[in-house]
C-alpha positions as CSV (number, residue, x, y, z in Angstrom):
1,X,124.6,92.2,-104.5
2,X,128.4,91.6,-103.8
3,X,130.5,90.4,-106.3
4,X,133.2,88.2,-105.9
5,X,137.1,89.2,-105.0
6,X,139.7,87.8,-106.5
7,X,140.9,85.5,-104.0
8,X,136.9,84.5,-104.0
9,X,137.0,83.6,-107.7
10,X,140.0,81.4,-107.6
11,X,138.1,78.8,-105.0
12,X,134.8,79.4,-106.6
13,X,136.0,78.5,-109.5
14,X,137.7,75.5,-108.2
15,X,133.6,74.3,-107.1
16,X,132.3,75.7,-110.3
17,X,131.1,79.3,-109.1
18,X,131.0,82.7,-109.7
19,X,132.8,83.9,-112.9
20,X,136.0,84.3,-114.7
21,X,138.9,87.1,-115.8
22,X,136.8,88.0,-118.6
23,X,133.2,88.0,-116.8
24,X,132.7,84.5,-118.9
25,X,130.0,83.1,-116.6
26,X,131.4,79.5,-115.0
27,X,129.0,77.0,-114.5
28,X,128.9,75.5,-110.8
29,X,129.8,71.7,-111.3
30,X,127.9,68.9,-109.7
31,X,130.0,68.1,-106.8
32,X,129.6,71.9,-105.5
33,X,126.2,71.3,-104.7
34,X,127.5,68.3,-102.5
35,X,128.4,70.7,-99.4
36,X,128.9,74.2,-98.6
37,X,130.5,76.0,-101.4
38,X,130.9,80.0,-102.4
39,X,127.9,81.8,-102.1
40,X,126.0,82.7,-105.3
41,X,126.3,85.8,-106.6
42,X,123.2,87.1,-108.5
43,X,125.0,89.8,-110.3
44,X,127.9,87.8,-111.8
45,X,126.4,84.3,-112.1
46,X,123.1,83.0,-114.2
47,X,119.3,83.4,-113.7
48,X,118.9,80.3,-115.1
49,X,118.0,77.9,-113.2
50,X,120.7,74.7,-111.9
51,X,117.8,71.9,-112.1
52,X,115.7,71.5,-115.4
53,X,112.7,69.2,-113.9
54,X,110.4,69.4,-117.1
55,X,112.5,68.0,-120.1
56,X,111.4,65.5,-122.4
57,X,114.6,63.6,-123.9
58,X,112.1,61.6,-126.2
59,X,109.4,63.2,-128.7
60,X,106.1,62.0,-130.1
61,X,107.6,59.5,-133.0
62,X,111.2,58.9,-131.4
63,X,113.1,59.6,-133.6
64,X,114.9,62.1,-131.0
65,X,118.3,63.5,-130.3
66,X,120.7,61.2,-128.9
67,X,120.6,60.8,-125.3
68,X,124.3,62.0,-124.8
69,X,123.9,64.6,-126.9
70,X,120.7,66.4,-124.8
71,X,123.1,65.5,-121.8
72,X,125.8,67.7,-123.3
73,X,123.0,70.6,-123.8
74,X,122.9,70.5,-120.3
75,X,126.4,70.5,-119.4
76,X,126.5,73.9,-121.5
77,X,124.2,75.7,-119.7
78,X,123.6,76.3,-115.9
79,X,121.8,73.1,-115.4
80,X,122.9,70.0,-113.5
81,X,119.7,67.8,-112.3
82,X,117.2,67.3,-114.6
83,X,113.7,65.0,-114.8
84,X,114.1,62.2,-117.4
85,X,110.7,62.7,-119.5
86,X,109.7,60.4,-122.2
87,X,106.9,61.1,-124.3
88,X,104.0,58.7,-122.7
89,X,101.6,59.6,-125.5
90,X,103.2,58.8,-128.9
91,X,102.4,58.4,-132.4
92,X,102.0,55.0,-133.8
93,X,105.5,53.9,-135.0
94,X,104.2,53.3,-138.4
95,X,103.3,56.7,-139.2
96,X,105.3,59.7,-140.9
97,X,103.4,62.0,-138.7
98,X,106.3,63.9,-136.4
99,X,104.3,66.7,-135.1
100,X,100.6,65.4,-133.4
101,X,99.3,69.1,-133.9
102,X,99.8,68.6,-138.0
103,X,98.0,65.3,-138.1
104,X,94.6,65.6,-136.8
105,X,92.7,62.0,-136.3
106,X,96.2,60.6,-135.8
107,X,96.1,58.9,-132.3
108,X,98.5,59.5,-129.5
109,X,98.3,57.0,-127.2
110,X,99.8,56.2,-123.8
111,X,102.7,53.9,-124.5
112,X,106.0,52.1,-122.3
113,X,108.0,52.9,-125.7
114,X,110.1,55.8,-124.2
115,X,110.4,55.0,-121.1
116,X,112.4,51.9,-122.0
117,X,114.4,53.6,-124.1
118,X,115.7,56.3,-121.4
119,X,116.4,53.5,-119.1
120,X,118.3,51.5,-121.3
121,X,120.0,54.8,-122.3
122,X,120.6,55.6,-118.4
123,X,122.3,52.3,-117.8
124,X,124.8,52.8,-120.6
125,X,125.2,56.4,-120.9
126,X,124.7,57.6,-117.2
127,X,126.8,60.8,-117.2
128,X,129.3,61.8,-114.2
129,X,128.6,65.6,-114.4
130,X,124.7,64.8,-114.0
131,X,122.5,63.9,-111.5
132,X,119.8,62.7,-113.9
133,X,116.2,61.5,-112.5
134,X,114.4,59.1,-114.6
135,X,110.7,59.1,-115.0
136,X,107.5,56.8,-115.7
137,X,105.2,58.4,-118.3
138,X,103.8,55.5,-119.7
139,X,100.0,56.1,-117.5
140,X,96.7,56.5,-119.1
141,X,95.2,58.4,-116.7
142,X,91.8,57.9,-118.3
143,X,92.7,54.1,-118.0
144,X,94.6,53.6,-114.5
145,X,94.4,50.0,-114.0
146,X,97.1,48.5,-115.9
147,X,99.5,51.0,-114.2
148,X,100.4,48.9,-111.1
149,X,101.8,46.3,-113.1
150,X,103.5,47.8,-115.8
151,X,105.3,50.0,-112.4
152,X,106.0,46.3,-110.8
153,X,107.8,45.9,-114.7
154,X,109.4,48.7,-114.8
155,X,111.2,47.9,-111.3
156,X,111.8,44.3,-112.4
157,X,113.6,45.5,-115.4
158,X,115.1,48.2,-114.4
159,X,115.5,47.8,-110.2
160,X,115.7,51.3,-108.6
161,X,116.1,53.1,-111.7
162,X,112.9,54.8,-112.0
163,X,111.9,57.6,-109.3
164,X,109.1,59.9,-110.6
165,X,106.4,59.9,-112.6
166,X,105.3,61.9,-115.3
167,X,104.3,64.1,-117.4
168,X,101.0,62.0,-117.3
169,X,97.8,63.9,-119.1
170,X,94.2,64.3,-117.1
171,X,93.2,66.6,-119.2
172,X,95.3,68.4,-122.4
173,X,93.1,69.8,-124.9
174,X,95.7,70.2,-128.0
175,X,95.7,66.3,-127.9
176,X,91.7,66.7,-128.6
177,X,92.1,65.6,-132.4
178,X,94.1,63.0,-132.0
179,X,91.7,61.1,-130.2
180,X,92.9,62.0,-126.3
181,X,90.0,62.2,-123.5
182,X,90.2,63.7,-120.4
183,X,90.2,61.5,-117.2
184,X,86.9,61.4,-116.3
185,X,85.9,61.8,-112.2
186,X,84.8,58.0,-111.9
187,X,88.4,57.9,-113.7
188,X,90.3,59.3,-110.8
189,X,88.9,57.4,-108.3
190,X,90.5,54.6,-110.3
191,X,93.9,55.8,-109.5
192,X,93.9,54.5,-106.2
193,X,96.1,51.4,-106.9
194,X,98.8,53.2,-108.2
195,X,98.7,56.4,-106.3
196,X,99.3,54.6,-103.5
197,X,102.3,52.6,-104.7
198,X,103.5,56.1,-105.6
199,X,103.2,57.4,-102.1
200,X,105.0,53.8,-100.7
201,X,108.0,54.8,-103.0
202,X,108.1,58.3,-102.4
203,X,107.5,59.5,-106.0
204,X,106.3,62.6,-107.1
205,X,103.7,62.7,-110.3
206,X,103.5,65.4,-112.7
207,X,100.1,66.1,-114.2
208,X,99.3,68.1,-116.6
209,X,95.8,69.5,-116.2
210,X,94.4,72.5,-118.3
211,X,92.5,74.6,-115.7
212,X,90.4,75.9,-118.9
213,X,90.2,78.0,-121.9
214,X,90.0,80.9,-123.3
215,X,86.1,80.4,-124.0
216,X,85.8,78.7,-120.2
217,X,88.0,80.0,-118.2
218,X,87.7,77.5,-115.4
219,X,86.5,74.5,-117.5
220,X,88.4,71.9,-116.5
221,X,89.7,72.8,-113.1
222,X,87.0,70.8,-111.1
223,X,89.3,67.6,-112.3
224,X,92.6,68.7,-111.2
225,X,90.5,69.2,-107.4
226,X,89.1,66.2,-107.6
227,X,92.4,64.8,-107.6
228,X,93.7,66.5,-105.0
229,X,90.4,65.9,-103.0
230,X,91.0,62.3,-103.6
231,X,95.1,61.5,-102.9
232,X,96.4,64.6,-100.6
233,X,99.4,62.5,-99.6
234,X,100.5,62.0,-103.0
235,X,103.4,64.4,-104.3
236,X,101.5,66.0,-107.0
237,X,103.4,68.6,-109.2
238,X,101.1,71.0,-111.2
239,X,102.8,71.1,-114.9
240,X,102.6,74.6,-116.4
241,X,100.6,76.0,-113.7
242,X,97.7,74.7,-115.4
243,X,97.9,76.7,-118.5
244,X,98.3,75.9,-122.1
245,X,98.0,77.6,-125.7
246,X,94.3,77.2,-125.6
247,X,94.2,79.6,-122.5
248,X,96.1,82.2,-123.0
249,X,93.9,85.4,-121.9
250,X,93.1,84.2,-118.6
251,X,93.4,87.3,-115.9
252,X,96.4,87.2,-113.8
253,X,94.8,87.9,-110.5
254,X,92.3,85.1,-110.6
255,X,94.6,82.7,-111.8
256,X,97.3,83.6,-108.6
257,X,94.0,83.3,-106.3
258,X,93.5,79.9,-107.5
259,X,96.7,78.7,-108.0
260,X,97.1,80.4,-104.1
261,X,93.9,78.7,-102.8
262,X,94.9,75.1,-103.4
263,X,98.4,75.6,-102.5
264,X,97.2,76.4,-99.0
265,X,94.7,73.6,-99.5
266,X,97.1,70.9,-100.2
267,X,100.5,71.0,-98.3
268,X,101.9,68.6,-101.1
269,X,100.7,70.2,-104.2
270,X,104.2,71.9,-106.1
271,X,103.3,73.7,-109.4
272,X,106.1,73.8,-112.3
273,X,106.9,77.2,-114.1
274,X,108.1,75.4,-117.4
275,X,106.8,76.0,-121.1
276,X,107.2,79.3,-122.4
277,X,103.7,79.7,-122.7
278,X,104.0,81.0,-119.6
279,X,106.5,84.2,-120.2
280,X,104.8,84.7,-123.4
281,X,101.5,85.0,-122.5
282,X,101.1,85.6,-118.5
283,X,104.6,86.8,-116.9
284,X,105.3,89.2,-119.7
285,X,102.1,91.0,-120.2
286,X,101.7,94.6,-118.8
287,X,101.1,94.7,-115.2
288,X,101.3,91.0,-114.5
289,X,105.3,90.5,-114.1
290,X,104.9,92.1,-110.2
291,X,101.8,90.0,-109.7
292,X,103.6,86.7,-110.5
293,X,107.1,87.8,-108.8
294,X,105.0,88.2,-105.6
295,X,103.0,85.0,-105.8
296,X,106.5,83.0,-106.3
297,X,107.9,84.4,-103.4
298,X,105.1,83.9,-100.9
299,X,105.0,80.6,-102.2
300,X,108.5,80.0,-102.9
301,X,109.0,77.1,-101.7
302,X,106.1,75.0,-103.5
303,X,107.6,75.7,-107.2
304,X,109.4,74.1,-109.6
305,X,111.6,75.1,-113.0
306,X,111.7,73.5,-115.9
307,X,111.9,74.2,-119.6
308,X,109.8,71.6,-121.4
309,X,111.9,71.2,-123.9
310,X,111.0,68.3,-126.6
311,X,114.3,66.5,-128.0
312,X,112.9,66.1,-131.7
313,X,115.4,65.5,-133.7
314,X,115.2,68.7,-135.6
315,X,115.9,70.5,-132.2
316,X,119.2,71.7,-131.2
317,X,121.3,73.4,-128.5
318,X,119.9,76.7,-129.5
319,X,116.4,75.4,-128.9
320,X,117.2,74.1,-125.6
321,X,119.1,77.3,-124.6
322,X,115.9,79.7,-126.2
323,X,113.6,77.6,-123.9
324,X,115.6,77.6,-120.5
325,X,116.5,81.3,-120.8
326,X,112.6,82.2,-121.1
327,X,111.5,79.9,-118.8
328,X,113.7,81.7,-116.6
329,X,113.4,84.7,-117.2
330,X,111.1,85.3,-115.0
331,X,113.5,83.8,-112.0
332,X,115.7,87.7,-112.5
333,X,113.3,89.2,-110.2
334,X,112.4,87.2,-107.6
335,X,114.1,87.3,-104.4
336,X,116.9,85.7,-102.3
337,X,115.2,83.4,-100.6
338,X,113.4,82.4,-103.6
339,X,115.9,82.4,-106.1
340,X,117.5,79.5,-103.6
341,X,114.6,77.3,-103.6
342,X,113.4,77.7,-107.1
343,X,116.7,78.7,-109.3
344,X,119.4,76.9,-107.2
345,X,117.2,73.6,-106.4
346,X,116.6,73.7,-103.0
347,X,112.8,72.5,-103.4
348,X,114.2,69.6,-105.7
349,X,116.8,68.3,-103.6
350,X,114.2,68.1,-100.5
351,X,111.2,67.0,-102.4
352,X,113.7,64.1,-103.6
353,X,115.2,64.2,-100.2
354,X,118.9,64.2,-102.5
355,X,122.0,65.0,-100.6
356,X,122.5,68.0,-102.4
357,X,122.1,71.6,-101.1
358,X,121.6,75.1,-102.6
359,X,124.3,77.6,-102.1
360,X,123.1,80.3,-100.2
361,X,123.1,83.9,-101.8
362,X,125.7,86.4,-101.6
363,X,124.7,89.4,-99.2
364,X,124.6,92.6,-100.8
């Protein structure tokens, strides 16, 4: 890949590009993704990815890290659009339970809690050098019909504030003990009320949907079609490729070919990359890393980053950095094309239909 000249450097550094004197990597700013701007060079600038579309600013109990303070995590790294997350299933605010996966036969229940909080921190915090996108998580999925309402609230509080939703649970097995049930497929048909307010706003939802586990591979995956059967239309974004720390054995090859088959299935179907459960357990393991870095870009423009980072308050900017980087990691080896859509944001901006644009990559 070509590096930059010198003349090169001094403008992109001017729109936030390329790198300095001392090969200090310089963060693009927000208004170079505005118009055309220096090309991005691979070789000099980061992997990680300029649009974090999984991060939860709130945790489980809320007590979290302050709003501006997750904001200024951002402005330290690569990443300049991110998905507002709250939590939509917390613990009840009387208990001294923090961490769900200690406190078995604690509930965690769908709740408007954080949402209102991020949208009341939005409206006095709203940051220049951010383009922030806040999101409903507040739906029981297992319990649809309240939704419609509480999305007619949300819009009466807060007036075109709100313009995702998500991360909303049909099915997440480490919630099991504390009293979480899947969506059931009389359930889903439910949703049709609010689906299709979604599709009348243009939202996307992000679902997160366990495809199985280790025991049964493939236990749960018949819900996640079932949804896609029912609302095609809908903008439906995939979280974590449908895996999760109860699956972490699953062969790499069947789970491309499914992942594959209802991607050419359903033209609006996105999958997310984020958790690191991914790199840990799928992209890093012998043999697979080529298998993935082929399926992304064949399908490159159908996926999303993110790092699913959870601002508890014990969390810091070292956490948040740990997260992206392996999140990402996998993003080194993938290639132009893909790298633009996926790293650089491309599939965000036109999913959102933002009037932002990816900097095409330097030619080698």
């Amino acid at each position: 890949m070509r590096r930059c000249f010198p003349f090169a450097i001094f403008a992109s550094l001017l729109a936030g590009g390329c790198a300095s004197s001392d090969n200090t990597p310089v963060n693009r700013s927000l208004d170079s993704f505005k118009g055309s701007s220096a090309c991005y060079d691979r070789e000099t600038e980061p992997y990680t990815p300029v649009v974090d579309t999984h991060l939860h600013y709130r945790p489980f109990d809320g007590r979290a890290i302050p709003f501006n303070e997750v904001n200024d995590y951002l402005s330290q790294t690569s990443v300049r659009f991110a998905n507002v997350y709250g939590i939509g299933q917390m613990l009840p605010a009387n208990s001294s339970c923090s961490n769900y996966l200690k406190c078995p036969g604690t509930p965690v229940s769908p709740t408007t809690r954080n949402d209102f909080v991020n949208a009341a921190n939005m409206v006095e915090y709203k940051p220049d050098d951010l383009h922030l996108t806040l999101s409903m998580t507040f739906t029981d999925l297992s319990d649809p019909e309240p939704t419609v309402a509480l999305m007619e609230l949300y819009e009466k509080e807060y007036p075109g504030l709100f313009h995702w939703m998500g991360e909303v649970n049909l099915v997440k097995q480490a919630q099991f003990n504390n009293r979480h049930k899947p969506a059931t497929p009389k359930d889903i048909t439910k949703w049709a009320g609010f689906m299709a307010e979604l599709r009348a706003r243009d939202y996307p939802i992000t679902i997160h949907s366990d495809i199985g586990n280790n025991a049964t591979p493939t236990l749960y995956l018949p819900l996640m079609e079932k949804a896609l059967t029912l609302y095609p239309d809908n903008k439906i974004v995939w979280a974590h490729m449908g895996i999760s720390y109860e699956q972490k054995s699953l062969d790499a090859s069947e789970h491309i070919a499914i992942l594959s088959r209802l991607l050419d299935q359903y033209p609006n179907l996105m999958i997310d990359i984020s958790w690191r459960v991914l790199e840990d357990y799928y992209f890093s393991k012998f043999g697979n890393r080529s298998k993935y870095v082929a399926f992304m870009n064949r399908y490159s423009d159908r996926i999303l980053p993110g790092s699913d980072f959870v601002a508890f308050r014990g969390n810091n900017f070292k956490v948040y950095q740990s997260e992206l980087e392996a999140t990402s990691r996998i993003l080194q080896y993938i290639d132009d094309d893909a790298f633009r859509n996926i790293a650089l944001g491309e599939n965000y901006f036109q999913l959102l239909d933002l009037e932002y644009q990816a900097p095409v990559i330097c030619q080698r």
